[in-house]
C-alpha positions as CSV (number, residue, x, y, z in Angstrom):
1,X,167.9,-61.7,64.8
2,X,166.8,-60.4,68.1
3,X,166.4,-62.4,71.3
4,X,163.3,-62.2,73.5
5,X,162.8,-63.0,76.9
6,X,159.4,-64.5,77.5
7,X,158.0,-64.5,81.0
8,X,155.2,-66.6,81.1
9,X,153.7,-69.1,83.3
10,X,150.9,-70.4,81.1
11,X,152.5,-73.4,79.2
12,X,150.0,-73.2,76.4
13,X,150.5,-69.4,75.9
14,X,153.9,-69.9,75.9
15,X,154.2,-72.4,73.3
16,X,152.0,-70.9,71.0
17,X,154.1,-67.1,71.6
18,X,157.4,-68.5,71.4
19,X,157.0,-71.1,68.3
20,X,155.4,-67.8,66.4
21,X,158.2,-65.9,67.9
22,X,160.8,-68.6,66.8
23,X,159.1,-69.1,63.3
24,X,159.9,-65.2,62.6
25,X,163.5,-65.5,63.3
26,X,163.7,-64.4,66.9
27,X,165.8,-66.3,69.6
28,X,163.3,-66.8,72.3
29,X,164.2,-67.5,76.2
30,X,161.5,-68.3,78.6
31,X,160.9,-67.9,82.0
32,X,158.0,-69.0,84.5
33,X,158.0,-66.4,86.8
34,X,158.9,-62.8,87.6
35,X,161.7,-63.8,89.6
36,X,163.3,-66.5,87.4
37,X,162.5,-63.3,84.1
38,X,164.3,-60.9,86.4
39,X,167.7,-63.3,87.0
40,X,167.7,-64.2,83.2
41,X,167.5,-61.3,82.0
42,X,170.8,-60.1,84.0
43,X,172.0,-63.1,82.4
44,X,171.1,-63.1,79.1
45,X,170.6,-59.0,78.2
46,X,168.0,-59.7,75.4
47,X,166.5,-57.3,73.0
48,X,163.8,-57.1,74.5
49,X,161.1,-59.0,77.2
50,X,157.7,-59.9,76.4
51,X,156.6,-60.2,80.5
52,X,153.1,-61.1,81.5
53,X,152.1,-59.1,84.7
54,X,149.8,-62.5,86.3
55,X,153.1,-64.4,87.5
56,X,153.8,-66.7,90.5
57,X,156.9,-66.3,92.8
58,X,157.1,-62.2,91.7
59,X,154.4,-60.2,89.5
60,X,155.3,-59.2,86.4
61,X,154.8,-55.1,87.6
62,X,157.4,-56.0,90.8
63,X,159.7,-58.2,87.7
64,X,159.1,-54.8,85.5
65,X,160.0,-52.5,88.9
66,X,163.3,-54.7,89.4
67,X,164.3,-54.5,86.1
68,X,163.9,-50.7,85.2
69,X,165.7,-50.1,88.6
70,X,168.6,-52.4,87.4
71,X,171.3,-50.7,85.8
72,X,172.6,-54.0,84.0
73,X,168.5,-54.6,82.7
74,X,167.1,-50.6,82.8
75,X,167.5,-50.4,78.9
76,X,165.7,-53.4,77.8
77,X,162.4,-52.6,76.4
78,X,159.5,-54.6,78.0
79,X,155.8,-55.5,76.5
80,X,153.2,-56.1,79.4
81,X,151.2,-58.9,78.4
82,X,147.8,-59.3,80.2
83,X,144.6,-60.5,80.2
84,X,143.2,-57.8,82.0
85,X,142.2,-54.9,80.0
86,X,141.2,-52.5,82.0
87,X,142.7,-49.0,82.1
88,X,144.4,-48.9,85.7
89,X,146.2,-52.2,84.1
90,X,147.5,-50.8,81.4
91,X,148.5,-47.4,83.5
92,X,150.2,-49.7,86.4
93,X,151.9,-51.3,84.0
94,X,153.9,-47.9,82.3
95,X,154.1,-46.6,85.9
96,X,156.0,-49.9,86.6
97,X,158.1,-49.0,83.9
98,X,156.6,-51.2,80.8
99,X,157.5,-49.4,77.5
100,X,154.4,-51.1,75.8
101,X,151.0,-52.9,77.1
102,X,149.4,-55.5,74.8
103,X,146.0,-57.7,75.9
104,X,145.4,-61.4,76.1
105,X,144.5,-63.2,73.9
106,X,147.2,-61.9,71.8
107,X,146.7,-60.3,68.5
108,X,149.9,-61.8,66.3
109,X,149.9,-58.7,64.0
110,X,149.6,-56.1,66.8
111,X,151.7,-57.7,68.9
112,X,154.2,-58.2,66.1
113,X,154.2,-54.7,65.2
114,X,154.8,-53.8,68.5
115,X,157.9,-55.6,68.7
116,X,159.4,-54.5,66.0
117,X,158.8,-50.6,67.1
118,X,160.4,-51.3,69.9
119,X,163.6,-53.4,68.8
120,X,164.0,-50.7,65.6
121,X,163.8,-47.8,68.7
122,X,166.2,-49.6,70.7
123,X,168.5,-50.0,68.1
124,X,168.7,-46.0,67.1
């Protein structure tokens, strides 16, 4: 199954993504903050990185910037997680190179699908 990178510095949303994450099969990383996302993800390559933008140390749009500008990181699909909804969010986000946005608190079905788009478009 895949592995995803989670980059989250909210320990109860990170429990509750990765056990859901881990219950459906996935490998799951985490990190704390942009920077710490952005250095395992050289590491590691995952499928694919589940990145709130709200982050200590680095934001996730500068983690999001660092990694599309990567050669080693550029392909991996990344899912902006925020609580802010507005629509300059969600337009930073793909101009900082996010390939999907989702909102906080997270829809598990929509979220879910999301993931799955993106690993099955990866993959062709």
């Amino acid at each position: 199954m895949a592995r995803i990178l989670l980059v989250e510095d909210n320990e109860m949303n990170r429990d509750m993504l990765s056990r859901r994450l881990i219950r459906k099969g996935f490998t799951v990383d985490m990190a704390v903050d942009g920077r710490q996302g952005v250095e395992l993800a050289s590491a590691i390559q995952p499928d694919l990185i589940l990145m709130d933008l709200s982050l200590p140390v680095m934001d996730g749009w500068d983690a999001t910037r660092a990694l599309k500008s990567d050669p080693g990181t550029r392909n991996i699909p990344v899912i902006a997680l925020t609580a802010h909804a507005m629509t300059s969010d969600r337009t930073r986000a793909f101009e900082a190179g996010c390939d999907d946005f989702d909102t906080k608190p997270v829809e598990w079905m929509r979220l879910l699908g999301k993931i799955e788009a993106l690993l099955s478009s990866s993959r062709a």
